[in-house]
N, C-alpha and C positions, 0 to 999 in steps of 0.2 A: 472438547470433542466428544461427541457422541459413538457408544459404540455400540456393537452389538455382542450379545451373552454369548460368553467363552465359555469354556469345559469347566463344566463344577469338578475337577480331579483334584484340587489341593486344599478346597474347602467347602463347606455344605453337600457334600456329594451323596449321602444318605438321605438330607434333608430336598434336595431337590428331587432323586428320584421318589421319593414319595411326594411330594409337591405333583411332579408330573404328571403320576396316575389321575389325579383330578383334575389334569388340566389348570393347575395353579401356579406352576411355576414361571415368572416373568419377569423381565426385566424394566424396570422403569425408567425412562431417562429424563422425566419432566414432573415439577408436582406443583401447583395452584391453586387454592385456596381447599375443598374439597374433592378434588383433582389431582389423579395422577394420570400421569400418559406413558405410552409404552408404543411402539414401533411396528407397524403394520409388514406386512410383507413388501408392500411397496415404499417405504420409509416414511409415511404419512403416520401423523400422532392420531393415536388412539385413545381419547379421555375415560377415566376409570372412575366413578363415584366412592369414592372412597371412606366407609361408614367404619374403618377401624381405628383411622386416623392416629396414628401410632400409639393405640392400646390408653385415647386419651389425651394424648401430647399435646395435640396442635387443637387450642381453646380459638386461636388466632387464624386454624389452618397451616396449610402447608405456605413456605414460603412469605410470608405476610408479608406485603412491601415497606409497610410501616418498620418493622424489626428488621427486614433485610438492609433499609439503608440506613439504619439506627447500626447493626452490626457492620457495615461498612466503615462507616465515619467513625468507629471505634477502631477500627483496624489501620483507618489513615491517619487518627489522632495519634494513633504505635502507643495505644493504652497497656501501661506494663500489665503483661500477664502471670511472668514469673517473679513474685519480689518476696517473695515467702518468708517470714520470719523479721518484718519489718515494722508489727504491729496495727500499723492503719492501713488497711484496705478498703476496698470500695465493696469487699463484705461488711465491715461493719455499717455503711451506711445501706447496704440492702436489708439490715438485723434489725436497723431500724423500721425503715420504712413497712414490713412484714410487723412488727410491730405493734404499728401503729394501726394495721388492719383489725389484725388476731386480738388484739386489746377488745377493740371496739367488738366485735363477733359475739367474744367469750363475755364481754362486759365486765372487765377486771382491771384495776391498777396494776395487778402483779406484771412484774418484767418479764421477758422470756429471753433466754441466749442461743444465739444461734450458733451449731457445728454444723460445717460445711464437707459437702461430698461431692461426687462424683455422677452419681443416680440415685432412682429410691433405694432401691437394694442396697448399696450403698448406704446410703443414709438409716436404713435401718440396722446394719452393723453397728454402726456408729452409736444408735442409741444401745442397742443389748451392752457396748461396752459400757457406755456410761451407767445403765443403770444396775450392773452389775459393780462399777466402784461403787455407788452408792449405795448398793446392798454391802457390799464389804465394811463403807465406813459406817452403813446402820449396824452390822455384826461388831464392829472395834468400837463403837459405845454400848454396844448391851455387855460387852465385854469389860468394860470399865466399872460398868453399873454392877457386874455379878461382882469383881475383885473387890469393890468398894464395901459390897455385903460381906465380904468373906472377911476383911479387916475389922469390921465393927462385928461381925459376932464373937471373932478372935478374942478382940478387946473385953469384951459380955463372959466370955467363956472362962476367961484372965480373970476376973474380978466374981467369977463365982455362979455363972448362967449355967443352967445345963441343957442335953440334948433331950428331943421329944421322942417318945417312941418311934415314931413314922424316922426319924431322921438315924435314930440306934439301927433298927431293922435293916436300911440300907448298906450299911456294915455289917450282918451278921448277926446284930443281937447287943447283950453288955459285952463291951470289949475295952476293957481299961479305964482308967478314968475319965473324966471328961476333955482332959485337956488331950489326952493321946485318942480318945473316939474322936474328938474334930479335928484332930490331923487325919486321921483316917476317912474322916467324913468328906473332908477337901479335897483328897487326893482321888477318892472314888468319882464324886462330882467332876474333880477338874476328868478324867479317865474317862467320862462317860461322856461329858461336850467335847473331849477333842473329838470325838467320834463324830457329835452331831457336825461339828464345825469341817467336817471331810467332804459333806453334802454336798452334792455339785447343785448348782442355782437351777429351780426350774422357773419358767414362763409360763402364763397362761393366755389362751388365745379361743377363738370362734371357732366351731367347727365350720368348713366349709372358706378361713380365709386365707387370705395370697400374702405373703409378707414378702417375698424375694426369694431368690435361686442360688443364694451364696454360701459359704459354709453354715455360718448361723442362721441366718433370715430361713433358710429353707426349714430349719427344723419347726418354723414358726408358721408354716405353711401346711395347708391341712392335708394337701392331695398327698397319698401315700408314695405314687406313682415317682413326687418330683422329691419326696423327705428320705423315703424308704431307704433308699443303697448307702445313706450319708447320713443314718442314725450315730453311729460311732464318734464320728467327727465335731461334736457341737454340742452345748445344755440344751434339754430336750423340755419339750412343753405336756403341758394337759391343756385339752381343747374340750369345751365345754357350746351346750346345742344351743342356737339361736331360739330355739322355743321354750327352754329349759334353765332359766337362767338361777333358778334356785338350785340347780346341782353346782353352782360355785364355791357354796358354803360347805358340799360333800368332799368336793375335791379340798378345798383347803385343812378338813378333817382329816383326811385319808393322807397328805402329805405334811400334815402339823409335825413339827419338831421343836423341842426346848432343851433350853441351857439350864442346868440344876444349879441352884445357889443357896446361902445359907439365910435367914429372914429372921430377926428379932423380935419376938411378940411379948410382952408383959416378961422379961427376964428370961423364956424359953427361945431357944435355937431350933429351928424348925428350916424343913426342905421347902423352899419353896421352884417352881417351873415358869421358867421368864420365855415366852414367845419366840423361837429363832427364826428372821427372815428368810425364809426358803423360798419364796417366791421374789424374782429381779422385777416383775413388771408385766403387766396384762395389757396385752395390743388387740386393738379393734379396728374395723374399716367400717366408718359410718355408713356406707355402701359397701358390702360384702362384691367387690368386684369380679373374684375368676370363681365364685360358687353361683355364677346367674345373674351378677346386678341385684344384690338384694339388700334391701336397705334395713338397719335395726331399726328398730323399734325406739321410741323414749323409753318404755316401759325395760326396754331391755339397756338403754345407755345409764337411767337412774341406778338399775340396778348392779349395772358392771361400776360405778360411780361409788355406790355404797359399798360394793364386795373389795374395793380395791381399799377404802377407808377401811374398813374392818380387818384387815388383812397386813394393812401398811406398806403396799407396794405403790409405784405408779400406776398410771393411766399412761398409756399409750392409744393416740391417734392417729393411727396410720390413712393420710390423705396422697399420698401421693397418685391416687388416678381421679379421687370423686372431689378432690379440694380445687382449690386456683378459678373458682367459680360456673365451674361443669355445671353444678345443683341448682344453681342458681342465686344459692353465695357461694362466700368465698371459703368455706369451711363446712362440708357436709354437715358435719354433727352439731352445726349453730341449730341443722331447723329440728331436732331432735333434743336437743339441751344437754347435748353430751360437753364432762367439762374435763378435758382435760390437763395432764399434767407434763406431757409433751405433746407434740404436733409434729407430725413427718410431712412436709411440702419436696414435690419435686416434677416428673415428668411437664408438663404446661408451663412450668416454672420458666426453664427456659429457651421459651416459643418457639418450642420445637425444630432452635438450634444450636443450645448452646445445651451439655450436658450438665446437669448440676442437681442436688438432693442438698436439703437443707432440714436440719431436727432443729425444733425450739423447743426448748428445758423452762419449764417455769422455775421461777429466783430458788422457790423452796423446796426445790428438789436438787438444782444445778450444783454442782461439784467442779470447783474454777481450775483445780490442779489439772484437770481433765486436759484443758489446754493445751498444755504441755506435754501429754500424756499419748495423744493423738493427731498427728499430720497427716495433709494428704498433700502430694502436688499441687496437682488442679483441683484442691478444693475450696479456694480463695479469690481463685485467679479476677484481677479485675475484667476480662473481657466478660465471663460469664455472669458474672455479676452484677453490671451496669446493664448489661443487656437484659436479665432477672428484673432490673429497678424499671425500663422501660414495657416489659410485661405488665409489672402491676400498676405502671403508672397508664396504660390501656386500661386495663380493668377498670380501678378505681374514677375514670374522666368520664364525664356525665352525667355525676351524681351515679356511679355504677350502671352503666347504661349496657354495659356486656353482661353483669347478672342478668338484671331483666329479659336480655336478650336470652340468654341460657332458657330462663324459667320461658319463658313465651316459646319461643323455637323447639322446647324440648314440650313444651304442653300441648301443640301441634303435630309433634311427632309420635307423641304416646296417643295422641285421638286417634290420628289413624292407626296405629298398632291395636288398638283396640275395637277399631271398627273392624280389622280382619278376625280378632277372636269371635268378635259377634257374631262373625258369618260362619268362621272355621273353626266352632266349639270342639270339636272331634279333632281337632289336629292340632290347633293351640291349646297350651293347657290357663297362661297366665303372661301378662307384660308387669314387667319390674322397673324398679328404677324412680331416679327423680332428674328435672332437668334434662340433658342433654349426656346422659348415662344409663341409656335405659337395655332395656333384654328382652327379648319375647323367646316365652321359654314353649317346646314343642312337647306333644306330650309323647310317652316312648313309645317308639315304635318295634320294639321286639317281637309285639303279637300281631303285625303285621300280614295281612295275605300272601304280599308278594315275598318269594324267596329270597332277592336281592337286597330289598328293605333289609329285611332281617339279615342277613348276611353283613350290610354296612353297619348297625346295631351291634354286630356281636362285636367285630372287631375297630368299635367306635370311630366307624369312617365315615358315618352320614352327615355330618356337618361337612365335611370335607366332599362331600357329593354335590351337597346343595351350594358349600361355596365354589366351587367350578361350577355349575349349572349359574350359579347368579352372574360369575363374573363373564362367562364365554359368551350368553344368551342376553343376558342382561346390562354387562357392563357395571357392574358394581363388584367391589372388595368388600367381602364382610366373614368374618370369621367366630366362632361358638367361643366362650369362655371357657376357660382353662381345666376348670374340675367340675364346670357342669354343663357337657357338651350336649343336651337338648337346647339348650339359650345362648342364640346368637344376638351378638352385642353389636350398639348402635351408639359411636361418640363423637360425633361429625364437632365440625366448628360452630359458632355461635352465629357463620354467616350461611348456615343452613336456608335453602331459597323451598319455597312451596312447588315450583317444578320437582326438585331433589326430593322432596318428602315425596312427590306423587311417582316417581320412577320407584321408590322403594315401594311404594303401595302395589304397582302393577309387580313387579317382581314379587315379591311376599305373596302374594295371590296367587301366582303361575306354580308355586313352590307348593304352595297349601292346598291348590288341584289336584296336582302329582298326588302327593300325600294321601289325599282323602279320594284318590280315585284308587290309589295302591299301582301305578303303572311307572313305573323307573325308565321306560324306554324313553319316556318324555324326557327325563334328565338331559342334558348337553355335555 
């Protein structure tokens, strides 16, 4: 039964009344393919071109009949959904089959395992936990390795070694014999690592990228806006510039810590400083999605590739908006030659009705006790899962005939994006993006003639101007990214029709009039 929007008083009531002043706020009560509809006055549907398509979600569209009665006949089959802790689920054959894709992409034998979530955010929890055991059990072998040094110089020291200046001075100077200076020597070292060993783990990330909105994810998030008040809360990052990629090697300077230990060289006992992993792991979005749709660079993936080798940390790939074949594969960072060491898949995943985030660990990183370590409910469940397997078994049917679609549909849709910069130099600055993830970013408008202009500028409402004027005038939903609100985003389905591109062309044009006439009354 259809109804009509009751009183936001017990939820979103902040978020609607701002909604309203633009004219944004609506109820939807139908959605098909790039389609939603919403309820006229006279109770006649209203269809809505829908270019936000849930921030990416729906690669399939809204409602796809194909997954809707693929998720039915799952719900008649009475596929267990709660059987938790029984070993085989129809996650592992989704672990596979993801797999078998990610194999082929990265071009690797290596295996990857999959942990199962809820969302991406989600899902990226999930990795910070994991690759924070795995900085632990990289700390509890360099830990091994110093005690191992400490015993054999013991042994050396026993049979007659002595200490080196550099290793005396750290005591103080001659302080007894040799065998009372290396106890002393020990106990200074072991004094000084418990110290390093107190370091809380940092991450490193983009500036400018989205990782999620949850305790941890957020702090991996670049906008200050959504990190800021929830500093306290979580291990905090350094976020290094998309254009700057050799300030990785600063930052890893500027946070370098080591473990002191004792080193045997030709009979002498000598200080030496063993590398302590401070950094859990460096996340990327091979498409920089809420900084504008901006995609790395190779030159900038080799290098986050090298810095994470030199460093000893993972690679994290965060796909959860630009992966599931948006780009046009099924892994952003394939056409960039990013290789990494996990993979975050989720939103599209699945088709945009089942919630589900999926991280895949490659073998030589993975940490199996994790297992056991980390549950979630619904993060196995077979409905989400099977329903997941018939996503990628669309994707993958036709020799990948939904990539191509991406790449084609989105290469048509960046032409026309780009025939309006040609016209609208003064108003567009730039189109981003690959695929069917793209961005046309505006250029700012603060120095604006008109008052209003500027006024929406200051208190960053002119996306919010121009998405009410799109949708009331125009009949389209489209809304700016997240920390770079001049660039409104465009992630329709891969059954994007050339009518669809041309309603967005005529709209984007009535906007970039406005704009370049500086006249706001025209707004709606």
């Amino acid at each position: 039964m259809i109804t009509s929007p009751g009183p936001a008083e017990y939820a979103d009531s902040y978020l609607v009344e701002v909604l309203e002043e633009f004219g944004l706020a609506q109820k939807y009560v139908r959605a098909e393919g790039n389609t939603l509809f919403r309820l006229a006055d006279d109770g006649t549907e209203v269809g809505v071109f829908d270019c936000a398509s849930g921030f990416g979600s729906l690669m399939f569209g809204h409602n796809n009949p194909d997954l809707v009665a693929h998720a039915k006949r799952l719900l008649d089959e009475q596929t267990p959904i709660h059987a938790q802790f029984s070993g085989y689920s129809y996650a592992v054959d989704l672990a596979a089959a993801l797999n078998s894709i990610i194999r082929r992409e990265l071009r690797t034998e290596d295996k990857f395992y999959g942990l199962f979530g809820n969302s991406g955010a989600e899902a990226v929890e999930i990795t910070i936990k994991h690759a924070e055991l795995d900085r632990g059990a990289r700390i509890a072998e360099l830990d091994d390795a110093v005690r191992a040094h400490v015993e054999a110089a013991r042994s050396a020291v026993a049979s007659g070694a002595v200490l080196t200046d550099r290793a005396r001075a750290l005591i103080g100077g001659n302080v007894g014999d040799e065998t009372e200076a290396f106890a002393r020597l020990v106990a200074e070292m072991e004094g000084r690592n418990a110290e390093t060993r107190r370091r809380p783990p940092l991450f490193l990330a983009l500036e400018g990228g989205f990782h999620g909105k949850l305790v941890s994810s957020v702090q991996l998030t670049f906008n200050e806006e959504f990190r800021g008040p929830f500093k306290a809360l979580a291990a905090q990052a350094r976020f290094v510039p998309m254009d700057r990629p050799e300030l990785i090697a600063k930052v890893a300077e500027e946070e370098r810590a080591v473990l002191l230990g004792p080193v045997l060289r030709d009979g002498v006992v000598d200080v030496a400083e063993h590398d302590f992993p401070v950094f859990a792991a460096f996340l990327v979005e091979p498409i920089l999605g809420e900084a504008g749709i901006k995609p790395m660079t190779s030159e900038l993936a080799a290098a986050v590739r090298a810095a994470c080798d030199t460093i000893g940390c993972p690679l994290v790939s965060d796909e959860i908006q630009s992966g599931m074949g948006r780009s046009g594969t099924f892994l952003a960072g394939t056409q960039i030659g990013l290789v990494p060491d996990y993979v975050i898949v989720a939103k599209a995943l699945g088709g945009g009705i089942a919630k589900l985030g999926v991280v895949l660990v490659n073998e030589h990183r993975y940490r199996k006790e994790f297992e056991l370590m980390h549950t979630s409910t619904y993060g196995r469940d077979g409905f989400s899962s099977r329903l997941a397997l018939k996503v990628l078994e669309m994707l993958e049917a036709d020799d990948g005939l939904a990539y191509r679609l991406a790449a084609e549909r989105g290469a048509a849709a960046e032409a026309m994006m780009r025939g309006i910069h040609a016209d609208f130099p003064d108003v567009v600055k730039e189109v981003h993006g690959k695929g069917l993830m793209l961005g046309l970013e505006l250029h700012d408008q603060s120095g604006s003639a008109s008052e209003e202009i500027r006024e929406a500028v200051k208190y960053e409402a002119l996306a919010f101007v121009i998405g009410g004027h799109l949708l009331r005038k125009h009949r389209i939903r489209i809304f700016s990214t997240a920390s770079n609100v001049d660039t409104m985003r465009f992630e329709p389905s891969v059954y994007l029709t050339d009518e669809e591109i041309a309603r967005f062309d005529a709209a984007l044009r009535d906007v970039c009039s406005i704009l370049r006439d500086q006249d706001p009354s025209r707004f709606v």
